[in-house]
KOLDOKOL-423059 format. One record per atom (N, C-alpha, C, O): residue in one letter; chain; atom name; y, z, x. Coordinates in steps of 0.02 Angstrom, whole numbers, plus 50000, padded with zeros to 5 digits. Atoms other than C-alpha are relative to their C-alpha. Example, Ala and Ser with C-alpha at 12.3 -4.5 7.8 and 13.67 -1.06 7.14 Angstrom:
REM KOLDOKOL-423059
 type mol atom     Y     Z     X
    A   A    N 49941 50000 50045
    A   A   CA 49775 50390 50615
    A   A    C 50060 50000 50045
    A   A    O 50059 50033 50097
    S   A    N 49941 49997 49958
    S   A   CA 49947 50357 50684
    S   A    C 50055 50037 49961
    S   A    O 50110 50045 49986
END
This chain:
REM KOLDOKOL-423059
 type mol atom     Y     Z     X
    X   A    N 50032 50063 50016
    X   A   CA 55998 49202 55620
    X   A    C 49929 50011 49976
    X   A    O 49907 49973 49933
    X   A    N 50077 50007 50014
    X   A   CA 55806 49262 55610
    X   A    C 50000 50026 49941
    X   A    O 49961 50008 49897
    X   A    N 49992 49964 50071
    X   A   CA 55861 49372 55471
    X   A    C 50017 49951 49934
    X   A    O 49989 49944 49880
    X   A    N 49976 50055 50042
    X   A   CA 55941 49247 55384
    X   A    C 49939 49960 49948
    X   A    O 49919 49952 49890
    X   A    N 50096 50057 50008
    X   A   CA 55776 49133 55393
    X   A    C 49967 50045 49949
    X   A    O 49962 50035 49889
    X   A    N 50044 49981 50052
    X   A   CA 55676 49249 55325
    X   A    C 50005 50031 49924
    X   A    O 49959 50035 49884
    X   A    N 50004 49979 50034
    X   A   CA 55754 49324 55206
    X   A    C 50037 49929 49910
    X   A    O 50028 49935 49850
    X   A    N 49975 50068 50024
    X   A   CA 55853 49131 55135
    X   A    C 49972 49945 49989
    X   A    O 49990 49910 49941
    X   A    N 50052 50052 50002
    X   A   CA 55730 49008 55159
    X   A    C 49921 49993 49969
    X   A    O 49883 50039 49986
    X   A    N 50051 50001 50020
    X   A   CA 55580 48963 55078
    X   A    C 49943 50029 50026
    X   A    O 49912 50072 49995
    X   A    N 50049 49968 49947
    X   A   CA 55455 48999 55228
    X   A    C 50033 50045 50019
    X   A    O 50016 50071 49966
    X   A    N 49984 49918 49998
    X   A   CA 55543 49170 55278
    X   A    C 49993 50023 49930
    X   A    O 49973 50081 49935
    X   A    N 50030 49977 50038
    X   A   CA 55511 49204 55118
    X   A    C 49939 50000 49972
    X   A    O 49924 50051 49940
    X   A    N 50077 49977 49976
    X   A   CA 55326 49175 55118
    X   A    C 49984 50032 50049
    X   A    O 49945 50080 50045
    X   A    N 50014 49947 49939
    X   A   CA 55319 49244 55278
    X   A    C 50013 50084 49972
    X   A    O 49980 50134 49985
    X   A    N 50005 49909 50007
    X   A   CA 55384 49412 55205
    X   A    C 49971 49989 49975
    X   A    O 49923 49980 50012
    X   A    N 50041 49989 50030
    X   A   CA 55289 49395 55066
    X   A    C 49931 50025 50027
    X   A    O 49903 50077 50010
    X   A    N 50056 49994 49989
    X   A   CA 55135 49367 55161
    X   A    C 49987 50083 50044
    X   A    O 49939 50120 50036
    X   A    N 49982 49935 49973
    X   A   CA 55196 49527 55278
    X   A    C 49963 50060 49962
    X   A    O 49915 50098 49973
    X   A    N 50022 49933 50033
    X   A   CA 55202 49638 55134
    X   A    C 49912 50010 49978
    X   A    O 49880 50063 49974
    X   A    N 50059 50011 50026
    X   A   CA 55035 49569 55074
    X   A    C 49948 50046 50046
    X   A    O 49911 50087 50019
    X   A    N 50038 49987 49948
    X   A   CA 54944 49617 55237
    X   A    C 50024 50080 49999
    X   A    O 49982 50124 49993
    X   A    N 50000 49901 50007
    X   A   CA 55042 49810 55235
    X   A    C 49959 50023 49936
    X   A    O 49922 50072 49934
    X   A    N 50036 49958 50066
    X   A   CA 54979 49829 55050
    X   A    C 49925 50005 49999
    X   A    O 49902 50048 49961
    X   A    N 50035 50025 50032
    X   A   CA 54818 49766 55059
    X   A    C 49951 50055 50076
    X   A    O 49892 50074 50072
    X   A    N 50017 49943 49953
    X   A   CA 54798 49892 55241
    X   A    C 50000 50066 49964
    X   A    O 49953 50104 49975
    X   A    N 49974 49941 50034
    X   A   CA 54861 50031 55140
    X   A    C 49907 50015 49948
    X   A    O 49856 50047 49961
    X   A    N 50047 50015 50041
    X   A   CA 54736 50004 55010
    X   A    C 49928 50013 50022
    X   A    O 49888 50059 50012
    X   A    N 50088 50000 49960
    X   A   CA 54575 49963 55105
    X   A    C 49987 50077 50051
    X   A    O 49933 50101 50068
    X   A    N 50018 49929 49948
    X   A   CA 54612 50135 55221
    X   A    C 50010 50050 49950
    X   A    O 50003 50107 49971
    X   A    N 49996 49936 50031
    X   A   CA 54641 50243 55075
    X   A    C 49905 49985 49931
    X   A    O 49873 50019 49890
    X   A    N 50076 50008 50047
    X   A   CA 54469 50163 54982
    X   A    C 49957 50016 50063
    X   A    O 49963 50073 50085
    X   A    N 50023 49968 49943
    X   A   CA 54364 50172 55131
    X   A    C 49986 50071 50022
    X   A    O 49934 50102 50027
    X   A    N 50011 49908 50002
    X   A   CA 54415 50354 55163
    X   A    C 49958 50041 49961
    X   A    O 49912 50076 49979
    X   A    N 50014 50007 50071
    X   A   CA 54389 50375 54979
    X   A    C 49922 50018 50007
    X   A    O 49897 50073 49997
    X   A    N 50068 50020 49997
    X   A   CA 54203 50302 55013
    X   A    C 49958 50063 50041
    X   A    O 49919 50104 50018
    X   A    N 50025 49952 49941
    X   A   CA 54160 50402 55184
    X   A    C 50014 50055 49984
    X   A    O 50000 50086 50036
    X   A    N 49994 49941 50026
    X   A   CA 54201 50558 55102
    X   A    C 49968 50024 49953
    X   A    O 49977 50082 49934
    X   A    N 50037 49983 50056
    X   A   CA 54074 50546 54962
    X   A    C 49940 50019 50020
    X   A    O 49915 49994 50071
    X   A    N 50079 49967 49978
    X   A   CA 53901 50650 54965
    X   A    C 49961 49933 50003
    X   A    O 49981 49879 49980
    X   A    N 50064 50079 50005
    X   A   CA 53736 50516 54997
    X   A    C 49971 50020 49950
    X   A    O 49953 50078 49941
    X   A    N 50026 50014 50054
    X   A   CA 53673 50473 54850
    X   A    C 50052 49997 49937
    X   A    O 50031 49977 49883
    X   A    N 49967 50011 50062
    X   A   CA 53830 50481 54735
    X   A    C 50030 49932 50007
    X   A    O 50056 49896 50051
    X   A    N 49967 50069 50011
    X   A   CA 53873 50341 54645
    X   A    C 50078 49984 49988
    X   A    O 50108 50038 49981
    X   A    N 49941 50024 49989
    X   A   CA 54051 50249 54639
    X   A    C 49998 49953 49939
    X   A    O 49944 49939 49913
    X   A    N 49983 50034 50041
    X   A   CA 54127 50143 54513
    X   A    C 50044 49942 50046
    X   A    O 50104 49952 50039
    X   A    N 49971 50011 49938
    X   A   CA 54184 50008 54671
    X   A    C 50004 49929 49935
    X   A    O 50032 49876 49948
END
């Protein structure tokens, strides 16, 4: 049944949507970040 919902219905399907939104957008921000904290002080970035 919960499967159903989310994957059939309008709101389970924003709900995943919003899901994936929140994994991609983690993914993202911890591989820029890193990215950042790994650069010498004083070099510049193109952010």
């Amino acid at each position: 049944m919960a499967w159903y919902n989310l994957f059939h219905t309008d709101y389970g399907l924003m709900s995943l949507g919003a899901i994936v939104l929140v994994i991609a957008m983690g993914i993202y921000f911890s591989w820029k970040f890193r990215k950042l904290m790994n650069q010498k002080p004083g070099e510049t970035t193109d952010w």
